[in-house]
C-alpha positions in Angstrom: 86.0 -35.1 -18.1 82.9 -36.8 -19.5 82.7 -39.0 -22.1 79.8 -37.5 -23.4 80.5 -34.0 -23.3 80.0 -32.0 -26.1 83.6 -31.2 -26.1 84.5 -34.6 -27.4 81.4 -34.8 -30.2 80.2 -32.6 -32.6 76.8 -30.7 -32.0 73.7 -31.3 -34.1 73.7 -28.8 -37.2 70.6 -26.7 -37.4 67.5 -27.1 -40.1 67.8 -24.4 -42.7 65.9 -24.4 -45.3 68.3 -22.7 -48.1 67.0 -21.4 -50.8 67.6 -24.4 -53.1 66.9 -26.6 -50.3 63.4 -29.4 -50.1 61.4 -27.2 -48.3 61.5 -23.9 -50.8 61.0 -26.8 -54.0 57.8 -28.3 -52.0 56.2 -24.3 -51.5 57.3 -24.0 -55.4 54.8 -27.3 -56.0 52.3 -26.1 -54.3 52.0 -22.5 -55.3 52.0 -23.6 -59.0 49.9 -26.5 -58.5 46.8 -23.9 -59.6 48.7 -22.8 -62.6 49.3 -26.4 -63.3 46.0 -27.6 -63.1 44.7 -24.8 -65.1 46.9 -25.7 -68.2 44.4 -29.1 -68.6 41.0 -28.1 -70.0 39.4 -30.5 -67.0 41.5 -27.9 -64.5 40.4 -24.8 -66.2 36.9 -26.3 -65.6 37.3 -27.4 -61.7 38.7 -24.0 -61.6 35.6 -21.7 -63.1 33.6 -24.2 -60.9 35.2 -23.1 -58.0 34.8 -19.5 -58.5 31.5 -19.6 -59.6 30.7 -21.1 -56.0 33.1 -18.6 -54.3 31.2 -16.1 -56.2 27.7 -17.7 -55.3 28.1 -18.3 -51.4 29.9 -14.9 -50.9 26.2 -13.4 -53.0 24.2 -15.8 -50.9 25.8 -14.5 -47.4 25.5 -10.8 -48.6 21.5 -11.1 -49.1 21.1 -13.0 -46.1 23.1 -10.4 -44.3 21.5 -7.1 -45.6 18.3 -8.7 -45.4 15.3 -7.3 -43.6 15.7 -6.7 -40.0 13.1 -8.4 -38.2 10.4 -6.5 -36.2 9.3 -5.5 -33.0 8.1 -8.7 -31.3 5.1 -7.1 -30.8 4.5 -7.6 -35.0 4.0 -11.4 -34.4 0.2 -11.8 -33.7 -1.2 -15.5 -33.4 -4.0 -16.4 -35.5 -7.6 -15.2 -34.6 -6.2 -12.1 -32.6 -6.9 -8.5 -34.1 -3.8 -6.7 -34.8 -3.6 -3.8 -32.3 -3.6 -0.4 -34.4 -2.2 2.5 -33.2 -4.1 4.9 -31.3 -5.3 8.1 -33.1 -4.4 11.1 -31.9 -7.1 14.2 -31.0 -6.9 17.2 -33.1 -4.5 19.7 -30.5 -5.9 19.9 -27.0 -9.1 18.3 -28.2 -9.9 14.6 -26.5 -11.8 12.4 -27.4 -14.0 10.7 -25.7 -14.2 7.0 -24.2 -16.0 4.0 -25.9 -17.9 2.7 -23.2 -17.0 -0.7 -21.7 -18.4 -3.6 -23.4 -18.5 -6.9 -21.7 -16.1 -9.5 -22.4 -16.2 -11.7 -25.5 -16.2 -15.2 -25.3 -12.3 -16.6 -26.0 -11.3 -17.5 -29.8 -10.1 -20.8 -30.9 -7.0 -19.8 -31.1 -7.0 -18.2 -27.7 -9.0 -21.0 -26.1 -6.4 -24.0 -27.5 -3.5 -21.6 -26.3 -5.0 -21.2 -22.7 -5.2 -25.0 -22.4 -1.5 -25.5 -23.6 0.1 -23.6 -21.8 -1.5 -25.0 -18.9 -0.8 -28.5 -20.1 2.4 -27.9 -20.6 2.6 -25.8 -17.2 4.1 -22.8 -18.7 2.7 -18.6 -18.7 0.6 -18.2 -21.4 2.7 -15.6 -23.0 5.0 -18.0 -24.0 2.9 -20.0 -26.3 1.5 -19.3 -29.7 -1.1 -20.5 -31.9 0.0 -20.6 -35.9 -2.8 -21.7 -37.7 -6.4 -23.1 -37.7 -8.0 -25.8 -39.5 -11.7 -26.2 -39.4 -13.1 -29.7 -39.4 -16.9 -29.1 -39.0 -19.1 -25.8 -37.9 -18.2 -26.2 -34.0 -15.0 -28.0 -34.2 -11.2 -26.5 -35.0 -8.3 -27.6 -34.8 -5.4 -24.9 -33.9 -1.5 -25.1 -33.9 0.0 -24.4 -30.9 4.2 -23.8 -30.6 6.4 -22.3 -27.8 8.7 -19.6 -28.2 11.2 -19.5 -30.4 14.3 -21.2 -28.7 12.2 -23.7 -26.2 12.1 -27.3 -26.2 8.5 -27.1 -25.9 6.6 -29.5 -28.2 4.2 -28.1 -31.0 0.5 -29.7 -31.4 -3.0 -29.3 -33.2 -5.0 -28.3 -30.1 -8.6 -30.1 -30.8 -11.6 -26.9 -29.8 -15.0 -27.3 -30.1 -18.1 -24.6 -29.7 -19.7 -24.9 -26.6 -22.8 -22.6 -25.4 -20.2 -20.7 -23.0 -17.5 -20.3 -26.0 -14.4 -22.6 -27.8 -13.3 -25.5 -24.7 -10.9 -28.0 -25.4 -12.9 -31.3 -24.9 
């Protein structure tokens, strides 16, 4: 036989953890480490702070959550564009009649700065946006231009001014 064979030497015992053993004392610690800690006035006080931020977080993610739902995408309108209103309905069978055509208006400021950036940029226009406007004399505005939400597009102030045939960036 062997020399080594298990015959000859005793096997290894196996880790149990008896009830009086090191392992049940160390869960003992640290399940009354809390009641410990709230015997000490400074523990009682860690541990009211630490509720009241359980408590505030849990409020914070419940308001955020039931909050309200966003929109169509058809709600967001950028600045300087009339908000489409529904269309009225006739009264039974009864239509109404047509408005006639009227020729095109000249482009906004808003419109005219979004043309050009999305060109710049080389993207469809329907993926850029102008924000807001700030007017620095009676024929020049500047307009804020951004992507859609989610692109790495940069956002600018798009200089326009008024020229005879409508707003051109210069």
């Amino acid at each position: 036989m062997n020399a080594e064979s298990t015959v000859f030497r005793a096997s290894r015992p196996a880790v149990v953890l008896a009830p009086g053993g090191e392992g049940a004392r160390a869960a003992a610690w640290l399940l009354a480490w809390p009641v410990r800690l709230a015997a000490t006035p400074l523990g009682r006080r860690l541990l009211v702070a630490a509720v009241l931020a359980v408590v505030a977080v849990a409020s914070v993610s419940y308001l955020y959550e039931s909050a309200d739902q966003p929109g169509a995408p058809a709600s967001f309108r950028p600045a300087g564009l009339a908000a489409a209103g529904p269309a009225k309905a006739g009264n039974g069978d009864r239509q109404l009649a047509a408005a006639p055509v009227r020729a095109k208006a000249a482009p906004s400021p808003a419109e005219a700065a979004a043309a050009w950036w999305a060109a710049h940029e080389r993207v469809t226009l329907a993926k850029v946006h102008s924000l807001q406007q700030r007017k620095l004399s009676a024929t020049e505005v500047q307009v804020l231009v951004v992507a859609e939400a989610g692109s790495r597009m940069p956002s600018r102030y798009v200089t326009v001014r008024k020229a005879p045939g409508g707003w051109t960036v210069p």
